[in-house]
N, C-alpha and C positions, 0 to 999 in steps of 0.2 A: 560632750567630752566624756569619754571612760575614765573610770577612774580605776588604777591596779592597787590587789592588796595583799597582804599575806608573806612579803619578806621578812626580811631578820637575819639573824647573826648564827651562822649553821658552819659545823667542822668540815672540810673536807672528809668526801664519804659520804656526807648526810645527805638529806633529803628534806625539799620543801614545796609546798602548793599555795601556786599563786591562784590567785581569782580575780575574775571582771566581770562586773554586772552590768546587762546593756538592755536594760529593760524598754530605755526610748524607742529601740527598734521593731519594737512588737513583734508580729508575725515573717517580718525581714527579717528578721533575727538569724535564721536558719538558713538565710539564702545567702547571706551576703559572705565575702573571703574574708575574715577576721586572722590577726595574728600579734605574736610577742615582740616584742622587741628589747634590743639592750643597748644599754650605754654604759661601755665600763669607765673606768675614770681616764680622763683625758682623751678619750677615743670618739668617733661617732658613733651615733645610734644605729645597729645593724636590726636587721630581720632575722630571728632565730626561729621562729615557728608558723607556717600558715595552719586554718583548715578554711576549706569549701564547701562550697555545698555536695551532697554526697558524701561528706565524711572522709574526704580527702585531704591527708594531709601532709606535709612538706616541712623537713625540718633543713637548717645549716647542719656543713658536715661536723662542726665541734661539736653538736650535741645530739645530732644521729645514735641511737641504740640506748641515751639517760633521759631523757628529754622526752615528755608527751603531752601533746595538745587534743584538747578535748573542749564539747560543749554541751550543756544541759539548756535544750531548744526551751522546755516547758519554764524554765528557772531564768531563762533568759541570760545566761550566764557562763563565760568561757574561761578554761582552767588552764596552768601548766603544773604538768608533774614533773621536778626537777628530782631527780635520783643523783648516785654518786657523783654530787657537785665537786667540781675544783676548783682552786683559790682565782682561775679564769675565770671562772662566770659570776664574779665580784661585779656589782655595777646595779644602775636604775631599773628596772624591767617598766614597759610600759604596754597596753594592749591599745590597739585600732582596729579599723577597719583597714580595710586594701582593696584602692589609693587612702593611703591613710586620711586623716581629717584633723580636725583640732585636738593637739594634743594636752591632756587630761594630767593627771597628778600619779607617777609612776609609785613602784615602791621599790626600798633598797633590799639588796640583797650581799649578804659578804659572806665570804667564804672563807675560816681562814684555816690556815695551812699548820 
């Protein structure tokens, strides 16, 4: 299980970085499609961010051009950089693998307006 970290209580406008250390994966680490997810309140959990191997990555269009996913292969460790948040992207963030796998302990994120 991953665990996400790095939420909080941020203005609309602001800016936060989550983190996920996946240290279990060793050297897969690199290879495998990792990505964010969110659960806002009362909604399901969507897919907001992949990356791949290659460094390929793939965002939802609500967060296209704020939103950046990133990994540090040697730190075993994948990131999101949320820039000008809106009170939308209020909700759990959780990170996986894809096909996901057991889900891990997310962390909250609010945005308020």
């Amino acid at each position: 299980q991953l665990q996400a970290s790095g939420g909080g209580v941020v203005q609309a406008g602001g800016s936060l970085r989550l983190s996920c250390a996946a240290p279990a994966y060793g050297a897969m680490f690199s290879l495998r499609m990792m990505g964010w997810y969110r659960q806002a309140p009362g909604k399901q959990r969507e897919l907001v961010a992949t990356i791949e191997k290659g460094d390929i990555r793939n965002y939802v269009d609500s967060v296209k051009g704020r939103f950046t996913i990133s990994r540090d292969n040697a730190a075993y460790t994948m990131y999101l950089e949320m820039n000008s948040l809106k009170p939308e992207g209020t909700g759990v963030y959780y990170c996986n693998k894809i096909p996901n796998g057991d889900w891990g302990q997310g962390t909250l994120v609010t945005v308020s307006s």
